[in-house]
C-alpha atoms as an extended CHARMM CRD file, in Angstrom:
* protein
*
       109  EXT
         1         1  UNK       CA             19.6580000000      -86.3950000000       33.8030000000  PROA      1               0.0000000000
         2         2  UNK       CA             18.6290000000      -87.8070000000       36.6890000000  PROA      2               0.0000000000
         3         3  UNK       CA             16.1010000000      -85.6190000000       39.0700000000  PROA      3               0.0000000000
         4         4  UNK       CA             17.7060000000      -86.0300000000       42.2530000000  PROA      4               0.0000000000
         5         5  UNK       CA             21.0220000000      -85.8010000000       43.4380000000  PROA      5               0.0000000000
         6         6  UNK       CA             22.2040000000      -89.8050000000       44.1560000000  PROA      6               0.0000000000
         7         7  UNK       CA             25.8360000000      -89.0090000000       46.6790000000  PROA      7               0.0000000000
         8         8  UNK       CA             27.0710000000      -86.6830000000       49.1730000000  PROA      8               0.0000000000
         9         9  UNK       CA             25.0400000000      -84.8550000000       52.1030000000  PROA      9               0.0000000000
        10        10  UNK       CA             21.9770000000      -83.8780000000       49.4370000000  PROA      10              0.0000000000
        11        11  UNK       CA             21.3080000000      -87.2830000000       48.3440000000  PROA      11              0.0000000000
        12        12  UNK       CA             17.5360000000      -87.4980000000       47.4300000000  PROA      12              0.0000000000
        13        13  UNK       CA             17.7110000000      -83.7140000000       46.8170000000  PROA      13              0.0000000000
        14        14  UNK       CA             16.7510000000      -82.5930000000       43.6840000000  PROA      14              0.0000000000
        15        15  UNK       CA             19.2230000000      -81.2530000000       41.3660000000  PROA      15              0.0000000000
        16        16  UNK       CA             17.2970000000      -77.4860000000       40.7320000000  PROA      16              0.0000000000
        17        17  UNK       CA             16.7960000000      -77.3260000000       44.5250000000  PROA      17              0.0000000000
        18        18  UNK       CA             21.2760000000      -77.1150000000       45.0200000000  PROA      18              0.0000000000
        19        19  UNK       CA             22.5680000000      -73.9010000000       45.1600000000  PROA      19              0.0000000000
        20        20  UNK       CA             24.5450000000      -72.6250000000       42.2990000000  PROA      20              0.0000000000
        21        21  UNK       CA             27.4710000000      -72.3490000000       44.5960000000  PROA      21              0.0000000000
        22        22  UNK       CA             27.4150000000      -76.2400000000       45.0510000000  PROA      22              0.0000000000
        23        23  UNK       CA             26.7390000000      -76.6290000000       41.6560000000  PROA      23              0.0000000000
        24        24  UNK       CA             29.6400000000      -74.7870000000       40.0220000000  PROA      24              0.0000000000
        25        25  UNK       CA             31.8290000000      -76.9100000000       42.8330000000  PROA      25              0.0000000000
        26        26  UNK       CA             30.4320000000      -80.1440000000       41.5880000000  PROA      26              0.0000000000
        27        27  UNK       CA             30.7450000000      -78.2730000000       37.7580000000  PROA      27              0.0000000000
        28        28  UNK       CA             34.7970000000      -78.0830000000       38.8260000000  PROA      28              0.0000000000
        29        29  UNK       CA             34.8240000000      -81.8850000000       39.9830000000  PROA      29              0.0000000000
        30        30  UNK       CA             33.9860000000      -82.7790000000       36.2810000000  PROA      30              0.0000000000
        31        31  UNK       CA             30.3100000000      -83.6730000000       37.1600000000  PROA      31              0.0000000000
        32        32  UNK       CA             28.5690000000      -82.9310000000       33.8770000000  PROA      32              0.0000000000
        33        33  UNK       CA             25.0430000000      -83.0240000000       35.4190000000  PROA      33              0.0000000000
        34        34  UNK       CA             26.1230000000      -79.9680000000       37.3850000000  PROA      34              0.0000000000
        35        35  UNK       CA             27.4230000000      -78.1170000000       34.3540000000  PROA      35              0.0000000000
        36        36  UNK       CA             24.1740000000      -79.0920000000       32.3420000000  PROA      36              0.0000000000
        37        37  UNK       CA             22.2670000000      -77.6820000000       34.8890000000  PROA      37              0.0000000000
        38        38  UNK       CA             24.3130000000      -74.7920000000       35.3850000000  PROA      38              0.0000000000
        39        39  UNK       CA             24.2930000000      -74.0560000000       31.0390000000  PROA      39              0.0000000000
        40        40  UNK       CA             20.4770000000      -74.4360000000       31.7610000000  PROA      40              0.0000000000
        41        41  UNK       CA             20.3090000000      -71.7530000000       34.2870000000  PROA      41              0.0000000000
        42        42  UNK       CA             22.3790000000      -69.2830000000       32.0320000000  PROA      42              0.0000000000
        43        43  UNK       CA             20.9080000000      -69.8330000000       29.4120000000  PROA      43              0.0000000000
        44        44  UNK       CA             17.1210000000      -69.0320000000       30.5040000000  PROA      44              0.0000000000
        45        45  UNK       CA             15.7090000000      -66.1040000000       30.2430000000  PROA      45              0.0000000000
        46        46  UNK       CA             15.9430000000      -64.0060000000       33.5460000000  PROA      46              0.0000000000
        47        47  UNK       CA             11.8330000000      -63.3730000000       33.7070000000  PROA      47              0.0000000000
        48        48  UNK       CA             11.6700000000      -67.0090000000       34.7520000000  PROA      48              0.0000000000
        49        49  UNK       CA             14.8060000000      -67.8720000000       37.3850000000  PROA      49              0.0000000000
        50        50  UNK       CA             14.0380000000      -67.9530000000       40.6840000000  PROA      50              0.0000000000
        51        51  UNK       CA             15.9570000000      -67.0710000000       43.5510000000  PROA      51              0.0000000000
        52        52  UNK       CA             17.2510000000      -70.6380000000       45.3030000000  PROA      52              0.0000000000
        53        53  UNK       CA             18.8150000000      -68.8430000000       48.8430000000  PROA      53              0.0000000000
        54        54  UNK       CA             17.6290000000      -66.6800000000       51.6750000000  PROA      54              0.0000000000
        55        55  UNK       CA             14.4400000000      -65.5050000000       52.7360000000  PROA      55              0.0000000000
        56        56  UNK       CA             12.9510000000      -64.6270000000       48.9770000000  PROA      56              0.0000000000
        57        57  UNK       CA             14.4330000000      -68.3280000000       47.8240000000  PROA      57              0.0000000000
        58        58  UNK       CA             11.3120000000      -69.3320000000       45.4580000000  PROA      58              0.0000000000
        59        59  UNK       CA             10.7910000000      -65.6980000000       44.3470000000  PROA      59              0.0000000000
        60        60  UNK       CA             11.4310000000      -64.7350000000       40.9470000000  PROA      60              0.0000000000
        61        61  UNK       CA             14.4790000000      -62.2400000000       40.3920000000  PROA      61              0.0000000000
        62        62  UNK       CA             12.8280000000      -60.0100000000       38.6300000000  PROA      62              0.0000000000
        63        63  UNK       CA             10.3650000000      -59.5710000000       41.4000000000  PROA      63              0.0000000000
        64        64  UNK       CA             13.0060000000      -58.8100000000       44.0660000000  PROA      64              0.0000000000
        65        65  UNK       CA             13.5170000000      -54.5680000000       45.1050000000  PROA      65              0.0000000000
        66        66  UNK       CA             15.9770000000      -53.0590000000       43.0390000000  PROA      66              0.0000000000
        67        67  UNK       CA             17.5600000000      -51.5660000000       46.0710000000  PROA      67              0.0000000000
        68        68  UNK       CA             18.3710000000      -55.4470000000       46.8570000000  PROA      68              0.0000000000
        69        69  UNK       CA             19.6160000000      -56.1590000000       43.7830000000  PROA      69              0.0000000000
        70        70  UNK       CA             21.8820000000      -53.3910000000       43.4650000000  PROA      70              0.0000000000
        71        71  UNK       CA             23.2720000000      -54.2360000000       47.1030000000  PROA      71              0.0000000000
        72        72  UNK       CA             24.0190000000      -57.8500000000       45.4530000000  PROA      72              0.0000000000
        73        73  UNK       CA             25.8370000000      -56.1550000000       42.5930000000  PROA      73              0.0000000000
        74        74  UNK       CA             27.4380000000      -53.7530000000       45.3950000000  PROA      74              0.0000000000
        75        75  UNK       CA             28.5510000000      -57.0090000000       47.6500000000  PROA      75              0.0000000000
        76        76  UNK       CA             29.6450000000      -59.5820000000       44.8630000000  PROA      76              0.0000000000
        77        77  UNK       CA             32.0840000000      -60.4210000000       43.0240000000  PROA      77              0.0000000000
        78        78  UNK       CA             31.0170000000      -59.3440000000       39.2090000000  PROA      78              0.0000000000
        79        79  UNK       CA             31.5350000000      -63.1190000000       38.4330000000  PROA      79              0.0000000000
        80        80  UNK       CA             29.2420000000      -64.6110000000       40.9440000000  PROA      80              0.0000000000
        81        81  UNK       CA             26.1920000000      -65.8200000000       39.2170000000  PROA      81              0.0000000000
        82        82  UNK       CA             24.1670000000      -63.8420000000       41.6720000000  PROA      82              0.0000000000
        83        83  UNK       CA             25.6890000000      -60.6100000000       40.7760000000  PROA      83              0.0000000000
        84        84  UNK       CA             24.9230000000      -61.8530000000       37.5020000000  PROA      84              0.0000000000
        85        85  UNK       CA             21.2980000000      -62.8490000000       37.8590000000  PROA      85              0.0000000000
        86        86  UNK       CA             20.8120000000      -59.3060000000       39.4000000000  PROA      86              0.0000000000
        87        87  UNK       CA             22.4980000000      -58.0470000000       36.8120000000  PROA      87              0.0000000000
        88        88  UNK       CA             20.0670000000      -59.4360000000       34.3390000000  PROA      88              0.0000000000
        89        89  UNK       CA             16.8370000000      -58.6240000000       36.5520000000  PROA      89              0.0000000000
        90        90  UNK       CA             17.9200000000      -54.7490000000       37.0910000000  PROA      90              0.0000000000
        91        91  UNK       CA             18.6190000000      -55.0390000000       32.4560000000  PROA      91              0.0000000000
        92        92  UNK       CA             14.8780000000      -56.4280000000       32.4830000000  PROA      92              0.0000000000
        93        93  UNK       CA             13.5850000000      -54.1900000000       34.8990000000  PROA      93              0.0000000000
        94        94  UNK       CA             14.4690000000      -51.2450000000       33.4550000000  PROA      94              0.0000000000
        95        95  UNK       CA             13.5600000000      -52.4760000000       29.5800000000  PROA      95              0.0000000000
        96        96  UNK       CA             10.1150000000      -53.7320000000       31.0790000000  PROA      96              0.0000000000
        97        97  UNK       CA              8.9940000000      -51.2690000000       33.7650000000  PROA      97              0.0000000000
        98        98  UNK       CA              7.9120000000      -54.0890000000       35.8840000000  PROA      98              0.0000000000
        99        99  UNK       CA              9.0850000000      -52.4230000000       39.1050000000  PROA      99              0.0000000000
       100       100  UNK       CA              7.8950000000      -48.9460000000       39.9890000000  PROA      100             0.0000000000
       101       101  UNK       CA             10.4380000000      -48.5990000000       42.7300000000  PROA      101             0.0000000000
       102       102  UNK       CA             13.3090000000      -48.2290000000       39.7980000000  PROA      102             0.0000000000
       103       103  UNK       CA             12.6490000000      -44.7410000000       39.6600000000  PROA      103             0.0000000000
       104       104  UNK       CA             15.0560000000      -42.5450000000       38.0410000000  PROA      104             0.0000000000
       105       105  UNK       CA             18.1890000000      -44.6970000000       38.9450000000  PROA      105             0.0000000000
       106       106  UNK       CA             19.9460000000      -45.5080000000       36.0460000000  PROA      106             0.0000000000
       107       107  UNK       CA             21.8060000000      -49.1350000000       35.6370000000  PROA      107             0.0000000000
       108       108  UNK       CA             25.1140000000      -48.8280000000       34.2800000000  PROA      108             0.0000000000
       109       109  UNK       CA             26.9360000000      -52.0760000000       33.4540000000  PROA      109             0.0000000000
């Protein structure tokens, strides 16, 4: 797989720098770099994605506030790979303790 993207308005970029949005439109065009990279993402284990959007893009999701992911599971289609992501980090969370603001909120999926 090549490491940057080679067409369209993010040639040059890399690939793990495209949002997963653009990736799972490229994934429906039949590009099988964006599905590889897309299997790759979930497939990992959720202690080492990183956020790739907004202000905490770089930030790993199990470092984000609960109270943020839960407004992504709140705001998102269950299907949308960030409502899944968070889904995953609040899981972690919980089984880890890695976030004292968790509290006694309990995740139900």
């Amino acid at each position: 797989m090549s490491d940057t993207i080679d067409f369209g308005i993010y040639n040059n970029l890399e690939w793990d720098k495209l949002s997963t949005e653009y990736l799972h439109g490229l994934s429906d065009m039949g590009n099988t770099q964006a599905q590889e990279l897309l299997e790759k993402i979930y497939d990992s284990p959720i202690e080492i994605q990183v956020v790739g959007f907004g202000k905490y893009s770089g930030t790993k999701w199990v470092e984000l506030d609960v109270d943020y992911l839960f407004w992504i599971l709140n705001n998102l289609e269950p299907s949308n790979i960030k409502a899944i992501l968070a889904s995953k980090s609040l899981k972690y969370i919980e089984e880890h303790g890695s976030n004292d603001e968790f509290g006694e909120v309990i995740y139900v999926d």
